[in-house]
C-alpha positions in Angstrom: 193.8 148.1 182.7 194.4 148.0 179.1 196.5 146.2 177.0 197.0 146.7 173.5 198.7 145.0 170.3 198.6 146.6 166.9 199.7 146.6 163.4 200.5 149.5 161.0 201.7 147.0 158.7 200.0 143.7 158.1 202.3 140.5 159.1 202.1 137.7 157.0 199.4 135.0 157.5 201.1 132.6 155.2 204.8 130.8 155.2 206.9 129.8 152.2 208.4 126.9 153.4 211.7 125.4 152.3 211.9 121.6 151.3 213.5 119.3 149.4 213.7 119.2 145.6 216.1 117.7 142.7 216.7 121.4 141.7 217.7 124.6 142.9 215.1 126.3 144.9 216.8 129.5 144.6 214.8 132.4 142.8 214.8 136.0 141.4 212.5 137.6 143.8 211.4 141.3 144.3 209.8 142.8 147.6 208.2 145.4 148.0 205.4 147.6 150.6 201.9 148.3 149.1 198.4 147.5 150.0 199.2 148.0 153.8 201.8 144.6 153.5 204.8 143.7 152.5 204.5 141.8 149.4 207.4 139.4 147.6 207.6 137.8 144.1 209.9 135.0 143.5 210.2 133.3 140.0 212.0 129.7 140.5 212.4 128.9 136.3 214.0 131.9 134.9 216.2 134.8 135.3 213.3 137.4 134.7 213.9 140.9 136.6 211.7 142.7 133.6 209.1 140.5 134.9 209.4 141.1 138.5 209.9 145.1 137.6 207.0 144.9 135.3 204.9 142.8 138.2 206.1 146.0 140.7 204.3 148.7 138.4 201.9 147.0 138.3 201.2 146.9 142.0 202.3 150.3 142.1 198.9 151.2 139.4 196.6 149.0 141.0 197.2 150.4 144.7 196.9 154.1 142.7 193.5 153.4 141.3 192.6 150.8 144.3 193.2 152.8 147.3 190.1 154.4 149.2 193.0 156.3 151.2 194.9 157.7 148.5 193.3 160.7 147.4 193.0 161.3 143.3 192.8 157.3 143.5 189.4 155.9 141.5 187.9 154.7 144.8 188.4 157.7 146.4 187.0 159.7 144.0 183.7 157.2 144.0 183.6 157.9 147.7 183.5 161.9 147.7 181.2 161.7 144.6 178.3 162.6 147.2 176.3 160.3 145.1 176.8 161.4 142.0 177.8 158.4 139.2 181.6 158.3 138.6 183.1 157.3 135.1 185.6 154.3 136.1 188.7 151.8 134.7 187.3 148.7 133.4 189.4 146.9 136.5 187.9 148.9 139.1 185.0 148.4 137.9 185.4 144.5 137.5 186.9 143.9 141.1 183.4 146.4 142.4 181.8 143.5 140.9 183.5 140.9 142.3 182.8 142.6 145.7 180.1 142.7 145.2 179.1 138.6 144.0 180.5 138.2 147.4 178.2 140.6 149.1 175.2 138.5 147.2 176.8 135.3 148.1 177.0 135.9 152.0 173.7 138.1 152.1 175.7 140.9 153.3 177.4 139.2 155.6 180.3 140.3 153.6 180.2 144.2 152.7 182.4 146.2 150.4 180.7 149.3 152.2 182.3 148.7 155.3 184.3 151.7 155.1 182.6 154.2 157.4 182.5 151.1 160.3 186.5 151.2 159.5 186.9 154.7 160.2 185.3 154.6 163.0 187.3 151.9 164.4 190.7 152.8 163.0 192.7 149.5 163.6 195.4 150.9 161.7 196.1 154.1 164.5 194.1 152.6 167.2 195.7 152.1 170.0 193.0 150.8 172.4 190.0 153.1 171.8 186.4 151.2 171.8 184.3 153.9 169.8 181.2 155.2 171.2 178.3 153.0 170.4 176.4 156.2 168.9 179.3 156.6 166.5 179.1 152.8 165.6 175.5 153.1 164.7 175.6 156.1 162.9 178.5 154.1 160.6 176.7 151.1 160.8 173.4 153.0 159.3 175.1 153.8 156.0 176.7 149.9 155.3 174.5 148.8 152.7 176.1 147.0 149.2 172.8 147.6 148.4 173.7 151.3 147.9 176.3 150.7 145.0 174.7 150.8 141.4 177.1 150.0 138.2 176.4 151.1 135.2 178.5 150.2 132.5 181.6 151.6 133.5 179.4 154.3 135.7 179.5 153.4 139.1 177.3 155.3 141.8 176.9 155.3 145.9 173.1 156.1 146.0 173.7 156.8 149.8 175.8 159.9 149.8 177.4 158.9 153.4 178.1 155.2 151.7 182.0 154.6 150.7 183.3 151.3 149.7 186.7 149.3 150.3 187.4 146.6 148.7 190.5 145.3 150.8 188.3 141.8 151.2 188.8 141.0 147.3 191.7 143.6 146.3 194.8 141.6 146.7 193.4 138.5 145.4 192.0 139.8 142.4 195.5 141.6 141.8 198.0 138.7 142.2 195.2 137.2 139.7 196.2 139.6 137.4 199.6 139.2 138.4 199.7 135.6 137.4 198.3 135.9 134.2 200.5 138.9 132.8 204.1 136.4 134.2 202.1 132.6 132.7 201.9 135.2 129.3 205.8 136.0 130.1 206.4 132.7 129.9 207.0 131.8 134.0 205.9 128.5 134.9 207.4 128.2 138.6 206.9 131.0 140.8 205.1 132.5 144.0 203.4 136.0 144.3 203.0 136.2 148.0 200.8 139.9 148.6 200.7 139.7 153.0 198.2 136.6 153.6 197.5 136.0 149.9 199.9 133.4 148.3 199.5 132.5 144.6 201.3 129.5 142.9 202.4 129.4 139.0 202.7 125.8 138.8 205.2 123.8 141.3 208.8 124.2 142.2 211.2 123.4 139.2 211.8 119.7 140.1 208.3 118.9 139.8 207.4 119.4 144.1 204.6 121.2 145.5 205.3 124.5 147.5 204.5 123.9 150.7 203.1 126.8 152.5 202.6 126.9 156.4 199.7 128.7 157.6 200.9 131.3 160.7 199.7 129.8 163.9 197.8 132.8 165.6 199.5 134.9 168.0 202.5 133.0 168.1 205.6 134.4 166.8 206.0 135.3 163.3 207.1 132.7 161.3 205.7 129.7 163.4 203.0 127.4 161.2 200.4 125.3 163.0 200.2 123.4 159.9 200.9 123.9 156.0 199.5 122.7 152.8 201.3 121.8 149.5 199.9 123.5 146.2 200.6 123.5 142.6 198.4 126.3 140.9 196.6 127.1 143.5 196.1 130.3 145.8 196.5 130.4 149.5 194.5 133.2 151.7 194.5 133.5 155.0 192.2 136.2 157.4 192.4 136.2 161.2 191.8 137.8 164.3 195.7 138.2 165.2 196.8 140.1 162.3 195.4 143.6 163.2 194.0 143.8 166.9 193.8 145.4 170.3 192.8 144.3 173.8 190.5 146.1 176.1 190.9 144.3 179.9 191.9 141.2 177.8 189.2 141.4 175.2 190.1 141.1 171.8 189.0 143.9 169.5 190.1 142.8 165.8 189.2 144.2 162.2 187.0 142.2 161.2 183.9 143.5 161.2 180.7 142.1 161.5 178.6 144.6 159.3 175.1 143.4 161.2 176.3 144.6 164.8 178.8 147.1 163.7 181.8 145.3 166.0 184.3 142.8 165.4 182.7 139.4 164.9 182.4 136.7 167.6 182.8 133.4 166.1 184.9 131.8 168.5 187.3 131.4 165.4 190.9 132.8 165.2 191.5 132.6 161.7 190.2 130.7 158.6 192.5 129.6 155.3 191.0 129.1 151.4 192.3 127.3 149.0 191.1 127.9 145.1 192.3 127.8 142.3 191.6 131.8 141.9 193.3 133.9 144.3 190.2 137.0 144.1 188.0 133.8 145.1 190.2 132.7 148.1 190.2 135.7 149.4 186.5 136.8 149.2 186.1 133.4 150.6 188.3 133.5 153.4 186.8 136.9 154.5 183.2 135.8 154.2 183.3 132.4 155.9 185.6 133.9 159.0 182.1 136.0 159.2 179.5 133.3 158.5 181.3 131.6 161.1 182.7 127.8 160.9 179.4 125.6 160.6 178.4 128.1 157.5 181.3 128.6 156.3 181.9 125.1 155.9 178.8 124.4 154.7 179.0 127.2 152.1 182.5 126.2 151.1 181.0 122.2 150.6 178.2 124.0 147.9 181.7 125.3 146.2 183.4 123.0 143.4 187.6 123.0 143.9 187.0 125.4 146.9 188.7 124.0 150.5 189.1 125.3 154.0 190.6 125.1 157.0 188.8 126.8 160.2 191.1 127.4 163.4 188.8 128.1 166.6 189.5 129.3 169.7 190.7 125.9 171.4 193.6 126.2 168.4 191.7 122.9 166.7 191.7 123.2 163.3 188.9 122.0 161.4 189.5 120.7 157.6 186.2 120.6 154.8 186.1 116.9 153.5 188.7 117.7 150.5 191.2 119.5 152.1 194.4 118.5 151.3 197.7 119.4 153.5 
């Protein structure tokens, strides 16, 4: 008997809690749908809706040039080049590169040229389908960041079949970018919160911390199993319950474990980064939910101002030494 649970749109991994504080928490704050997720961007020190409109566009041209699914985007004209070398923005190339530092870092355990495995599954439409394991391999056969050669601001899949999706860097390496364009604006308090990827501009207006609860998996939206208190800092969360479907009460999620072509089998349900870099977070928090918690953690400990927390499957959570809530 099947049983199935899926998300068109991702839910968010990460909670803006409300506390106490000697001023006004209330901000000017903007939401919006792109990158598959409801985003929202509050600013806490200043009236600023040309910010927030300017931060919206902004969104709005990096999804345009982002996007493997969006045809006449950059990516997907890299990934219908049949091999041939495509002239490229100097972002898009940049966040390639940053896909790829993680692809080096994890030895492939992370890979930006997951996309064919992706098709194949389709956790976005899927409603309960395993794929065929010929179909899996045959994807499986043309992941390789190895494939992806930059040139300048030439970039080319050497494997014709190879296509690239940088969803495991993109939103971090945005609200980056994000943060940098409102700190030149002149906002000092605010939170860009892109679905699972939370990014701080300083603290709340009286001086606090936010505090941000991380979602406790599979329970209902909104409910934290615990939170962590940041000034500065990004927040990035990746789990097993956020896009998923069960086969005879086995849980088929999207991520993917590029090495065996299915979703990975860690006994972990989700894993949270904190950094001071929001594109860092997020490769992070993609590449140690596929190392796994004992290398994750140790990877994390090799990492200066880098911390995690690892839930498993028992709903323990599991802090690195400096971790703090």
């Amino acid at each position: 008997m099947k049983k199935f649970r899926l998300l068109g749109v991702l839910l968010p991994a990460l909670l803006l809690l409300s506390g106490c504080s000697s001023v006004s928490d209330t901000p000017v704050s903007r939401t919006a749908t792109f990158f598959d997720t409801v985003i929202t961007i509050k600013i806490y020190d200043k009236d600023a809706e040309d910010v927030l409109n300017a931060c919206i566009e902004k969104c709005k041209d990096y999804e345009s040039r982002f996007s493997r699914t969006l045809e006449g985007s950059e990516i997907y004209q890299l990934n219908h080049a049949g091999g041939q070398a495509v002239e490229l923005s100097p972002d898009t190339v940049e966040l390639i590169n940053l896909g790829l530092k993680y692809c080096e870092l994890s030895e492939g355990s992370f890979d930006i040229t997951v996309a064919p495995l992706d098709d194949v599954w389709n956790f976005k439409e899927n409603a309960g389908t395993v794929p065929d394991p010929a179909a899996i391999a045959e994807a499986k056969s043309h992941v390789n960041y190895h494939t992806v050669v930059v040139n300048g601001n030439q970039v080319q899949l050497t494997d014709p079949a190879a296509q690239i999706d940088l969803g495991g860097v993109a939103k971090g390496y945005i609200a980056d970018k994000l943060k940098s364009f409102m700190k030149q604006q002149g906002v000092t308090s605010a939170i860009i919160d892109l679905g699972g990827n939370v990014l701080a501009i300083g603290g709340k207006p009286g001086g606090d911390s936010f505090n941000i609860g991380i979602q406790k998996p599979f329970a209902e939206q909104g409910t934290p199993i615990t939170s962590v208190k940041i000034k500065d800092k990004s927040v990035v969360s990746s789990g097993i319950y956020q896009r998923y479907f069960k086969v005879d009460d086995k849980i088929y999620h999207h991520i993917l474990n590029p090495a065996t072509g299915y979703p990975c089998e860690n006994n972990l349900l989700g894993v949270t980064i904190v950094a001071g870099s929001s594109a860092d977070a997020d490769g992070l928090s993609t590449t140690c939910f596929i190392l796994g918690r004992k290398k994750g953690m140790e990877l994390i400990n090799k990492i200066s101002g880098v911390e995690a927390v690892f839930i498993t499957d028992d709903y323990k959570l599991h802090y690195t030494s400096g971790f703090k809530k």
